[in-house]
C-alpha positions as CSV (number, residue, x, y, z in Angstrom):
1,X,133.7,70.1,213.2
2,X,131.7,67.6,213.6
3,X,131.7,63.5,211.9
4,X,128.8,64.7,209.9
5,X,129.7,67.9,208.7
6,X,133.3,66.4,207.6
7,X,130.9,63.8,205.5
8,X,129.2,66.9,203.5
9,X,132.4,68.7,202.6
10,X,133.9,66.0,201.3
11,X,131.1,65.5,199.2
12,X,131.0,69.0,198.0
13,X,135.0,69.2,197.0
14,X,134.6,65.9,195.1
15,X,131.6,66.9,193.3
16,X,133.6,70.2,191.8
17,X,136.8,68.0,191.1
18,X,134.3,66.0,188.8
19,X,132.3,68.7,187.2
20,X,135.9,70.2,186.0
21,X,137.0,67.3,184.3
22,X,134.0,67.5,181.4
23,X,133.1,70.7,179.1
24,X,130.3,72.6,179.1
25,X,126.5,71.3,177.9
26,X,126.3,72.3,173.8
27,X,123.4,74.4,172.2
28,X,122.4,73.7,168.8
29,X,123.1,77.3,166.7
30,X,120.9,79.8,165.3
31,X,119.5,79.5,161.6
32,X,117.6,82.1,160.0
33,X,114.5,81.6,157.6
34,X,115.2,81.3,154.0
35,X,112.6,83.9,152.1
36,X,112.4,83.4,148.1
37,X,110.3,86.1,145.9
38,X,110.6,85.8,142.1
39,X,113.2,83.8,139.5
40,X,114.4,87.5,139.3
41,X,114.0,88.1,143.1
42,X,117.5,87.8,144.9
43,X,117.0,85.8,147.8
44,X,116.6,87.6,151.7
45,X,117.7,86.3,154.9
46,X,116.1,87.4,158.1
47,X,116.9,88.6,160.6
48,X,120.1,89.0,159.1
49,X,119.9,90.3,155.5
50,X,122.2,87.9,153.1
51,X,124.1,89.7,149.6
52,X,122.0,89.7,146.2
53,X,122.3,87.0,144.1
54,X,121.2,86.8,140.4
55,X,120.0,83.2,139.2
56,X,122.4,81.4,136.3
57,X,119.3,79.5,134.8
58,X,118.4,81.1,131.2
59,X,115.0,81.4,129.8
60,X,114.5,78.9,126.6
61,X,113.2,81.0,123.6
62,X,109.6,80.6,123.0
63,X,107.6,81.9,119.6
64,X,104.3,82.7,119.2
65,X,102.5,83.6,115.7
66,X,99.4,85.3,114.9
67,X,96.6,83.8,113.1
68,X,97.0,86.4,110.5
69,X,100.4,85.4,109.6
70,X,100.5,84.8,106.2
71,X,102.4,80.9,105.1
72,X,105.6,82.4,103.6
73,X,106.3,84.7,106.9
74,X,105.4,82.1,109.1
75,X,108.4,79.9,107.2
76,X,110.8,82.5,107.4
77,X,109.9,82.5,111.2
78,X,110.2,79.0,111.8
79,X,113.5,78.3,109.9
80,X,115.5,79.4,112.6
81,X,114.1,76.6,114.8
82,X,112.7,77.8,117.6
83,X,109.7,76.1,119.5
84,X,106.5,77.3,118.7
85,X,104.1,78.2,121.9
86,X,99.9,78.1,121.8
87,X,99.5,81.4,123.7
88,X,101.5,85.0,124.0
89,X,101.9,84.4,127.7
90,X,103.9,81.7,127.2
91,X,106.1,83.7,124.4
92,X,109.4,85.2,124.5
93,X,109.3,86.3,120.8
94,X,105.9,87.5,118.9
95,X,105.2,88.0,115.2
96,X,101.7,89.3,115.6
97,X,99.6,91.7,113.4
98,X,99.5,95.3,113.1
99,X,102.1,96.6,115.2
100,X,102.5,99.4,117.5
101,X,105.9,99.6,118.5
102,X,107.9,96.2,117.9
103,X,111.6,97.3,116.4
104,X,111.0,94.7,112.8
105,X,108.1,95.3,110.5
106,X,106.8,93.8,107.4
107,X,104.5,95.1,105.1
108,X,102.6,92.9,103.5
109,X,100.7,93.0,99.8
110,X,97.3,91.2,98.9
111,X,95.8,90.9,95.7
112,X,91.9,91.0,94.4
113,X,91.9,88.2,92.2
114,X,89.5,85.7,89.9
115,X,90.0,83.0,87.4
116,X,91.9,84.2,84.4
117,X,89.0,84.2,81.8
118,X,87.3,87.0,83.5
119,X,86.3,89.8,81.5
120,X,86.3,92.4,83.8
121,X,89.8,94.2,84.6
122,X,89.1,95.9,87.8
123,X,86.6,97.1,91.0
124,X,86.1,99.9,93.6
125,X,87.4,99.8,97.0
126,X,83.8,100.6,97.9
127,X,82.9,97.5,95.9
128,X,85.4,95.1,97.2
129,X,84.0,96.3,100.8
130,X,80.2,95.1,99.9
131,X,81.6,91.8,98.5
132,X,83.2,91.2,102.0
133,X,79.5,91.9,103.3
134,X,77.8,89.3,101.0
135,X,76.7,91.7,98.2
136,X,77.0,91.0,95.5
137,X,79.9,88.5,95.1
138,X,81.0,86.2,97.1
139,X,85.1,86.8,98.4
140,X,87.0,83.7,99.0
141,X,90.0,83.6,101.1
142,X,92.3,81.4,103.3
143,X,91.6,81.4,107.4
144,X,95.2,83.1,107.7
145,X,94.3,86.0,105.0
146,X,90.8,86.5,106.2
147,X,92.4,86.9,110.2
148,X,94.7,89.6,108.1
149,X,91.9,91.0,106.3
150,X,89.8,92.0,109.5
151,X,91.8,94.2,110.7
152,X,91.4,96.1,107.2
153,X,87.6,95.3,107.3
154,X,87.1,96.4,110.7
155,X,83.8,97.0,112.1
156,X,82.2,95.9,108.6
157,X,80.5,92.2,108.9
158,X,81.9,89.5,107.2
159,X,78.7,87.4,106.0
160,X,80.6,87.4,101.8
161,X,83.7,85.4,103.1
162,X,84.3,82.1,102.6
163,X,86.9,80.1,103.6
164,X,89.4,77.8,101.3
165,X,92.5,76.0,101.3
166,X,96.0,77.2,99.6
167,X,95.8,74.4,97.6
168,X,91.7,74.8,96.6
169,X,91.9,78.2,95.5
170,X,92.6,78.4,92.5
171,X,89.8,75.5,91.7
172,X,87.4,76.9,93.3
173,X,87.5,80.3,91.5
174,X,87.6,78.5,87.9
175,X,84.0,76.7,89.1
176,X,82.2,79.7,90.0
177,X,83.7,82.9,87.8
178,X,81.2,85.5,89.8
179,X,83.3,85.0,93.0
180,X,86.9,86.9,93.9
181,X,89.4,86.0,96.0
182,X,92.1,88.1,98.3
183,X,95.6,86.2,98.2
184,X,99.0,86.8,99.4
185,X,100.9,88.6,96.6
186,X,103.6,85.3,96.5
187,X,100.3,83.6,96.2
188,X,99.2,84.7,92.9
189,X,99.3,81.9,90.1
190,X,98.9,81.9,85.8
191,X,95.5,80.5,86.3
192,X,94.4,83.9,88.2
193,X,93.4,87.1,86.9
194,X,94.6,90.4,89.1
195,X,91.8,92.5,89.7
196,X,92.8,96.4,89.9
197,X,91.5,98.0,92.9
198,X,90.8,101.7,92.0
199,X,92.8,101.3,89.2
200,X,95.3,100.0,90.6
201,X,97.6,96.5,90.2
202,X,100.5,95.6,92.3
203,X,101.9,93.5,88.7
204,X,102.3,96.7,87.6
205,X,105.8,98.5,87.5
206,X,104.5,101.8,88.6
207,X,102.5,100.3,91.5
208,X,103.3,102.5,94.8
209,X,101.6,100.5,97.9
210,X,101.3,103.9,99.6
211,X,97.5,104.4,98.7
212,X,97.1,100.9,98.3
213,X,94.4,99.2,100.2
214,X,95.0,95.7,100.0
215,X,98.2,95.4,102.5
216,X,99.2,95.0,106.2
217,X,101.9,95.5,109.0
218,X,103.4,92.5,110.4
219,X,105.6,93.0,113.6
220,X,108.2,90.9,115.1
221,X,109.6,91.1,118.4
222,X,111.9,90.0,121.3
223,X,114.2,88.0,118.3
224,X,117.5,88.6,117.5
225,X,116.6,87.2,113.9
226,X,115.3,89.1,111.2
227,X,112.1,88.7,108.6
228,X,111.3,89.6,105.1
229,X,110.7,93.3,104.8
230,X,108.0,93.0,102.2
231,X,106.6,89.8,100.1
232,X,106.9,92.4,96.9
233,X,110.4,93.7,96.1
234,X,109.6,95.8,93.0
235,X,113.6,94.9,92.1
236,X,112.4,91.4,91.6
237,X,109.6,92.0,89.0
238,X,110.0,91.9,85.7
239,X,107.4,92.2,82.9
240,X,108.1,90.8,79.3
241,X,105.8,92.1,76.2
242,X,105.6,89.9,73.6
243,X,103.9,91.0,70.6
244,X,103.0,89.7,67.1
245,X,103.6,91.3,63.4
246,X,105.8,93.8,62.4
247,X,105.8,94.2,59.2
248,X,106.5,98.1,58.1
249,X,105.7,98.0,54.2
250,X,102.9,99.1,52.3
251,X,100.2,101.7,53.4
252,X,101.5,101.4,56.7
253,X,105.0,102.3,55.5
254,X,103.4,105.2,54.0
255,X,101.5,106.3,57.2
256,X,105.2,106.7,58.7
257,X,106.3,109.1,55.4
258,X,103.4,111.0,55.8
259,X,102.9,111.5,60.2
260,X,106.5,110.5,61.0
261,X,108.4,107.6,61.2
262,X,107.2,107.0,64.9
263,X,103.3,107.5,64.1
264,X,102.4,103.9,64.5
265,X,103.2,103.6,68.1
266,X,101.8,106.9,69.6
267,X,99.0,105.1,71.0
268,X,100.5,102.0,72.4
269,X,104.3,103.4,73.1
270,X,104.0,103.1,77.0
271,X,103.1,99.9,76.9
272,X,106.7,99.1,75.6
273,X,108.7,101.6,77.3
274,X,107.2,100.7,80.9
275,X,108.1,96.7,80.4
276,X,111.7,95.9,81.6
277,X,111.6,93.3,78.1
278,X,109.9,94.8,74.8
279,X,109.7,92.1,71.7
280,X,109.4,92.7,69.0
281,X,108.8,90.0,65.9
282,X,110.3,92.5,62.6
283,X,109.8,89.9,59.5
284,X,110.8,92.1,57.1
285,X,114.5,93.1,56.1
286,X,116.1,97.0,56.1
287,X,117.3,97.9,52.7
288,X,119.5,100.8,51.5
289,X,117.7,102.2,48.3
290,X,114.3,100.3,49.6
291,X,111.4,101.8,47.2
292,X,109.1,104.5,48.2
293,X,106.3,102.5,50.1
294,X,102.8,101.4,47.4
295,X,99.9,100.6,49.1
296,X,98.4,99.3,46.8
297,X,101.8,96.9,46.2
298,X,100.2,92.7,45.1
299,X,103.7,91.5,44.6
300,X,104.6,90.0,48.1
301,X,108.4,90.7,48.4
302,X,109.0,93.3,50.8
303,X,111.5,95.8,52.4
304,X,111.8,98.7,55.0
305,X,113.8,102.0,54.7
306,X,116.5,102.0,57.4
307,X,115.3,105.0,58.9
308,X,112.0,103.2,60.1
309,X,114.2,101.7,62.7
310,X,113.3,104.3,64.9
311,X,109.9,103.5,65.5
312,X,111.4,99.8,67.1
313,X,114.2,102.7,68.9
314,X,111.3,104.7,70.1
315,X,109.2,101.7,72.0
316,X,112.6,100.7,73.7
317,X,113.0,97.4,72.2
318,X,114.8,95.1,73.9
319,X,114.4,91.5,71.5
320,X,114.1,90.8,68.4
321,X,112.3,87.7,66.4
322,X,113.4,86.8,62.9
323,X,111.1,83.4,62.5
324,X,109.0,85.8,59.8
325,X,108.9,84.1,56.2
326,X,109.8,87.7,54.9
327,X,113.1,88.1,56.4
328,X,115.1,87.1,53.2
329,X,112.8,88.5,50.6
330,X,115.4,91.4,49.8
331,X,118.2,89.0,49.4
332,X,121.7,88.4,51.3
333,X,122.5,91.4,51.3
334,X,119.8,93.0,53.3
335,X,119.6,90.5,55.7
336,X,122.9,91.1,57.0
337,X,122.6,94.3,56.6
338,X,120.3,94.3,59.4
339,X,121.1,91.8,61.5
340,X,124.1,94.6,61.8
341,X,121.9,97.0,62.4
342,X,120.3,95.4,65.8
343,X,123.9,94.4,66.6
344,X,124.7,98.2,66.8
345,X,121.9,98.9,68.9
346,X,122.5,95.9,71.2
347,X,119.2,94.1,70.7
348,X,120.0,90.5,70.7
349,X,117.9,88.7,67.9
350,X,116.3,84.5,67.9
351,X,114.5,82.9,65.3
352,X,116.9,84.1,62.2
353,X,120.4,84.8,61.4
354,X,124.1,85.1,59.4
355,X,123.9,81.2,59.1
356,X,122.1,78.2,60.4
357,X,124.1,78.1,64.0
358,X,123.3,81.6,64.2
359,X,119.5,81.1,64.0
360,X,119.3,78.6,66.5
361,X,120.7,80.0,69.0
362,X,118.8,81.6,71.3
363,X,118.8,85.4,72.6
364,X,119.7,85.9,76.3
365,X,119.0,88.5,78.1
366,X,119.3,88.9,82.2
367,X,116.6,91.3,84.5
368,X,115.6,91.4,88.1
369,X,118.3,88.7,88.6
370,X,116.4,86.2,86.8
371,X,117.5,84.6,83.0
372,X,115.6,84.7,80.3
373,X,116.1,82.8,76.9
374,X,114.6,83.6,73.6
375,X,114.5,80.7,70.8
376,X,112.5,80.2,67.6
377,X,111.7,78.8,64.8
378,X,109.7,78.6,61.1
379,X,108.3,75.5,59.6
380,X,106.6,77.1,57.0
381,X,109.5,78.6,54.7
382,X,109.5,78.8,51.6
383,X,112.9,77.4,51.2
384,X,114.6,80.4,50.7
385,X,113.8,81.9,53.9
386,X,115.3,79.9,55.9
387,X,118.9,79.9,56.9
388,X,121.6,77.2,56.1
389,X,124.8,75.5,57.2
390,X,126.6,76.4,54.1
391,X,125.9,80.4,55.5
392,X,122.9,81.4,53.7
393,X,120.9,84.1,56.3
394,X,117.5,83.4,56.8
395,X,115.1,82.4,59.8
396,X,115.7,79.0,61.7
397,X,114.2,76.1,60.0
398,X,112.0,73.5,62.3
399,X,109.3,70.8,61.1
400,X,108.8,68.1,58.4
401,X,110.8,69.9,55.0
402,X,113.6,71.8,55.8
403,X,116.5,71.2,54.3
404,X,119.5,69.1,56.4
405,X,116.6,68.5,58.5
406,X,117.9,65.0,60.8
407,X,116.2,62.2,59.8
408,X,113.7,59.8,61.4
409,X,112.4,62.9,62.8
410,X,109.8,65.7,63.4
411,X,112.4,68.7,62.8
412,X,111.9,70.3,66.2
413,X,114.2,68.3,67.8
414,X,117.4,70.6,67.8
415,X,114.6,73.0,69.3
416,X,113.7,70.5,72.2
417,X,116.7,69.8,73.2
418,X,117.8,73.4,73.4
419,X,114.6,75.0,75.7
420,X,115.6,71.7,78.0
421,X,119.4,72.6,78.5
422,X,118.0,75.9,78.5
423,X,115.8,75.5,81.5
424,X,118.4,72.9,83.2
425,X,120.9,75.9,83.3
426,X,117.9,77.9,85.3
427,X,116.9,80.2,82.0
428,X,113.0,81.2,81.8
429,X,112.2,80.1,78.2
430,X,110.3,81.8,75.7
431,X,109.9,79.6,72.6
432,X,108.3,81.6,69.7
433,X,106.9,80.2,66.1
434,X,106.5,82.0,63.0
435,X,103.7,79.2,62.1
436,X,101.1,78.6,59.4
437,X,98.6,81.2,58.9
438,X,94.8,80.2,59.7
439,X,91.7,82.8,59.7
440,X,90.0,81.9,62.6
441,X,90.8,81.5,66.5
442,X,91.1,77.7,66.9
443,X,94.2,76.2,66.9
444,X,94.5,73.0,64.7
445,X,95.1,69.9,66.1
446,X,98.4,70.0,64.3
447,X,99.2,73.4,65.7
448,X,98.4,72.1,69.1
449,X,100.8,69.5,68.9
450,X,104.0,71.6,68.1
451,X,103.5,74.6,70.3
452,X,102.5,71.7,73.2
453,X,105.8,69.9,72.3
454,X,107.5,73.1,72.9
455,X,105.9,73.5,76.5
456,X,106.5,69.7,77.2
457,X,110.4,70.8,76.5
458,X,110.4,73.4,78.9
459,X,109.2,76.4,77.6
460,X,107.1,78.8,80.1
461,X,106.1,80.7,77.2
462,X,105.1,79.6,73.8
463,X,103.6,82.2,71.5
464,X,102.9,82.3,68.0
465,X,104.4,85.6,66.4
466,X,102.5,84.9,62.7
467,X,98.8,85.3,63.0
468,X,97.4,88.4,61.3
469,X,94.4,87.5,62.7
470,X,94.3,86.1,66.8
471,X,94.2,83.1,67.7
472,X,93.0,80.8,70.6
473,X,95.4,80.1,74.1
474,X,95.6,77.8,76.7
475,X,97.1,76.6,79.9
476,X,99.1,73.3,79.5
477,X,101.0,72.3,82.2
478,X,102.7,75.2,84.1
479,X,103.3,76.7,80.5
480,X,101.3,79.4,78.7
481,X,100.5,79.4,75.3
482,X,99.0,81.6,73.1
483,X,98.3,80.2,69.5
484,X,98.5,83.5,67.6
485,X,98.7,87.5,68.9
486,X,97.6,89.0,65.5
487,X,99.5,92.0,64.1
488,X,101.3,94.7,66.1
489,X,102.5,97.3,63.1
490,X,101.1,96.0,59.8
491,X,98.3,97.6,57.7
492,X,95.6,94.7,57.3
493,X,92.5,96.5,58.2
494,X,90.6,94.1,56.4
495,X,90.9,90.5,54.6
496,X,89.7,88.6,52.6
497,X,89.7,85.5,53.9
498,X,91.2,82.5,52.0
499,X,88.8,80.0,53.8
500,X,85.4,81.1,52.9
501,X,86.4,84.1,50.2
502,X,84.6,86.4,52.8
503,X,86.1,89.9,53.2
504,X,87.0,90.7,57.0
505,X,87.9,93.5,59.6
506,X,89.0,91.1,62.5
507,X,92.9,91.6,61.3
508,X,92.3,94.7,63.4
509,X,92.3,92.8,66.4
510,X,95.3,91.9,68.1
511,X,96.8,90.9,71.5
512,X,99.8,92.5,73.1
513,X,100.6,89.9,76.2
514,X,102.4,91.1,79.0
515,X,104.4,88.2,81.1
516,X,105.0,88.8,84.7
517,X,107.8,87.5,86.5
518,X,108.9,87.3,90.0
519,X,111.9,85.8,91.8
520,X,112.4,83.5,89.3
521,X,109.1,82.3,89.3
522,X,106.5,83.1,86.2
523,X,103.6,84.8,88.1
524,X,100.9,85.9,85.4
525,X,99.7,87.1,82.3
526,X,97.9,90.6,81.5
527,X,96.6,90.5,78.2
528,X,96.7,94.0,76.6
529,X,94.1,94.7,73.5
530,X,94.2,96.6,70.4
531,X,92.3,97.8,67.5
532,X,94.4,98.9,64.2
533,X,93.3,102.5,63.4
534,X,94.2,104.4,59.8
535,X,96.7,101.5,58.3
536,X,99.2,101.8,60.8
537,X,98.5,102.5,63.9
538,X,97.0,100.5,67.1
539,X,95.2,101.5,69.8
540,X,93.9,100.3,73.0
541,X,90.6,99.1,72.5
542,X,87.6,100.6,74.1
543,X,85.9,98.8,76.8
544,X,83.0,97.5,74.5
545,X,85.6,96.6,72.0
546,X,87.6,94.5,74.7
547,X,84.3,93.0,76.4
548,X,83.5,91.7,73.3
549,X,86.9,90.7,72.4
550,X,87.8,88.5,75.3
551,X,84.6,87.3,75.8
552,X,85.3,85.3,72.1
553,X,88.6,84.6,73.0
554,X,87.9,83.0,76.1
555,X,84.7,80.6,74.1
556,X,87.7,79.6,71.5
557,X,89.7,78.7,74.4
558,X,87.4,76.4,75.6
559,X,86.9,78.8,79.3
């Protein structure tokens, strides 16, 4: 071998002694693209496919609400506070109008209203449908009702509706008396007048919404919260007649010997039976061995058999007033007598009593879970009418001359003070007066200033039980008052009028009022009219006869 050749080998065996002595050159490793889809998408791996895996982020709850959702629904929506989105798409919850499958529903109930002194009670469906067209009357509604009422409307144009605020409603209805309105049911206020819509009324009782026009389907879904089923719960409602004289004597005593001691209120008796409170202000006294009924009787001291207690059993009442200045015309005797007599029946009584406690206090009575109190009063007398400390029965005293009365005083002020503890312990009040008689509708100034003192206290009702002929009524505050209803069962078919000496048949007239109440709040007032027929008996008036009627009533009101 030769020098050279010995040169290379060496080279050759110390380059492999050196190339063992360090590792191998490293390669970076494989990674395989990352591929995302949805939020709801597992993620993929490829080439190699990876295991599914869910995301642990949670969607935030989202609400959306129709234009058509009416204030109080969209409250009960938004008290369980969860943020409100612009637009379905960006919703996880929806409370939209007319539904076709979401698992909540609520029906919900309009009304066809106008300003309380409107004479006429009620229009067509066909009718209501040309006023939302522009002919003839105009229809006033909210931007939320009239997005509700399109989808009852549908097709038809809407060139009659006009929009308003909540708040401007009412106003605006009172300024221009042609126009209606469609509200809410919870909506409805004193100051309006319900319209019935082919005869029918959702303040009444019997009202069934299943052929009712006026209502709508409100759906909620994707909550796990629920809404209001309805905006009228007809276990809620209560209606409260309050009527004027009673007074079963003379020819219309008679009438009841003759036709039966329930004649009087065969025309009238539903009226009564159908409100969940029937009042009823009796002035006279039952008396054993009470004489046959005169007609014809001058002598103004009066009586009733006890067996015409079952025309007041027959109309389901429910009160009764004693203010009436003929309570103790039969004596002591008598007067408890009957005061025992309601006891039996379990009609609370107001306004009169054993004693002087026991006329001022006031009747309570409990419907629809809502409390109602009863207290009245009589500032006429004469003095032996009216009940004492010393336990003489009569009818509770108030005003300027009654004796015991506090001094440095008007009188009323044990009466005051009771409707406000009355109403601080949550009672509705009805405060009631059996007041001086006047043949006319206008209240006097006088007048005016006790039954407003009354309202001031706290009353929601003030009515004067006393007037044979009716009186005047007004809005004063959030109260009602109506200055005098005129006879319910007495037999004045005409008067001669102490004023002028001019004879008169208005004593027919009368008003039966029927208070509506719901969920503790005083909704409205329907005021029913009669005409006495044949002594005894009242009717409801005709059209013409009520047209005429309230169109008089609502001049002396000042409407």
């Amino acid at each position: 071998m030769t020098r050279r050749s010995l040169f290379l080998l060496s080279i050759l065996l110390l380059s492999i002694v050196l190339s063992a002595c360090f590792p191998p050159t490293t390669q970076p490793p494989h990674t395989p693209a990352l591929v995302t889809q949805t939020a709801s998408a597992a993620a993929t791996v490829t080439p190699s496919p990876l295991p599914t895996v869910q995301p642990t982020a949670t969607q935030t709850p989202a609400l959306w609400i129709a234009p058509a959702i009416p204030e109080k629904l969209r409250a009960a929506a938004l008290q369980h506070g969860i943020s409100v989105v612009e637009t379905k798409q960006e919703a996880t919850i929806w409370l939209d109008v007319n539904p076709t499958s979401q698992p909540q529903t609520s029906e919900w109930i309009y009304a066809l209203v106008a300003a309380f002194p409107t004479v006429r009670d009620g229009v067509t469906f066909q009718e209501l449908q040309a006023a939302w067209s522009g002919k003839p009357a105009s229809l006033l509604m909210t931007p939320s009702t009239y997005e509700a009422m399109k989808t009852i409307f549908a097709g038809q144009p809407d060139s009659g509706v006009q929009f308003v605020s909540d708040e401007g409603l009412t106003a605006a209805l009172w300024q221009n008396r042609t126009s209606w309105a469609i509200v809410p049911f919870e909506q409805i206020n004193p100051k309006l007048k319900v319209l019935e819509l082919d005869g029918v009324s959702p303040l009444r009782k019997e009202f069934s919404p299943a052929s009712y026009p006026l209502k709508v389907t409100f759906g909620l879904s994707g909550a796990d919260f629920s809404l209001p089923s309805t905006n009228r719960d007809p276990n809620r409602l209560v209606t409260l007649l309050m009527s004027g004289v009673t007074a079963l004597v003379r020819a219309t005593a008679l009438k009841m010997e003759l036709n039966g001691n329930t004649y009087p209120a065969q025309d009238v008796r539903d009226w009564f039976l159908e409100a969940d409170i029937a009042h009823i202000s009796n002035e006279i006294p039952f008396a054993v061995g009470c004489p046959y009924p005169n007609p014809n009787q001058r002598r103004l001291i009066f009586c009733s058999d006890p067996k015409y207690i079952e025309l007041l059993e027959s109309i389901g009442t429910d009160v009764v007033e004693l203010t009436g200045n003929h309570f103790q015309d039969w004596g002591k005797e008598a007067t408890l007598y009957t005061l025992e007599m309601y006891r039996e029946r379990g009609w609370p009584y107001f306004g009169g009593g054993a004693n002087l406690a026991d006329a001022q206090k006031a009747a309570i009575l409990e419907r629809g879970g809502m409390k109602f109190a009863f207290i009245g009063c009589n500032p006429v007398g004469p003095q032996f009418a009216w009940a004492r400390a010393d336990g003489w029965p009569g009818a509770a005293p108030c005003g300027a001359d009654w004796p015991g009365k506090p001094k440095g005083g008007t009188g009323y002020e044990w009466m005051t003070s009771e409707i406000a503890r009355l109403k601080a312990e949550g009672y509705i009040v009805i405060a009631t007066f059996q007041y001086f008689e006047y043949y006319s509708p206008d209240p006097r100034p006088w007048q005016q200033a006790d039954f407003r003192r009354m309202a001031e206290a706290g009353a929601t009702i003030v009515s004067g039980s006393q007037a044979h002929y009716s009186q005047a009524m007004e809005f004063y505050g959030e109260s009602f008052i109506h200055y005098g209803l005129g006879n319910l069962f007495f037999d004045q078919m005409g008067y001669d009028n102490p004023s002028n000496g001019k004879r008169t048949t208005n004593t027919r007239r009368a008003f039966i009022t029927r208070h509506v109440f719901y969920d503790g709040q005083y909704l409205g007032t329907e005021l029913l009219t009669t005409m006495l027929e044949d002594y005894a008996r009242p009717r409801p008036m005709t059209p013409e006869e009520r047209a005429a009627f309230l169109e008089e009533y609502f001049r002396a009101s000042g409407w």
